[in-house]
N, C-alpha and C positions, 0 to 999 in steps of 0.2 A: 310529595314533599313541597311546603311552600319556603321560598326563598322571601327573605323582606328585599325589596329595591334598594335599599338606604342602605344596606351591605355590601352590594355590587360595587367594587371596582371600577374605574377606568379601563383596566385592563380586560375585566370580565364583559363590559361594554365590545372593548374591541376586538375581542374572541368570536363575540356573538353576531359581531358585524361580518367579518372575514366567513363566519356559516351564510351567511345570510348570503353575502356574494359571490361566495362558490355555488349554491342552491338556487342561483339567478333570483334573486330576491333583492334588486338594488333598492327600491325604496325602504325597508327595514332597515337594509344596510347600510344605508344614508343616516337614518332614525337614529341605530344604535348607534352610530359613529359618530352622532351629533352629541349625545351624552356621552360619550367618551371623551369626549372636547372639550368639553363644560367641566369634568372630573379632572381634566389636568391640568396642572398648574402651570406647566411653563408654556408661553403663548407661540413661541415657536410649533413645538410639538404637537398643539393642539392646531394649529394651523396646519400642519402636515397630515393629520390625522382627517381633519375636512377633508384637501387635495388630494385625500386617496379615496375617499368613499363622496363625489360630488352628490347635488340632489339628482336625479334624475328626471325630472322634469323640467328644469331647467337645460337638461344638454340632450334632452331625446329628438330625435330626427326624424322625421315625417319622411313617408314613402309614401309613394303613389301607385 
């Protein structure tokens, strides 16, 4: 079944993000939660929507 992208959601975004990061898949889950952010309009929300899904390379932690 092909889906067009230009139908998806904000919300279908953020469905697909929350899979991503239950299946330990932060970088996707970052990805999809970036267009999730972009598709919604109020800047609040879309700012909360970042702060829940950061990049992850940005806050990965080096071990020795």
């Amino acid at each position: 079944m092909f889906v067009d992208p230009a139908d998806l959601t904000a919300a279908d975004y953020l469905d697909a993000a929350r899979e991503m990061a239950a299946t330990n898949r932060p970088f996707l889950a970052h990805l999809l939660a970036e267009e999730a952010a972009r598709r919604t309009a109020a800047p609040a929300t879309a700012a909360g929507i970042r702060a829940a899904f950061p990049d992850p390379t940005l806050t990965r932690k080096e071990t020795d």
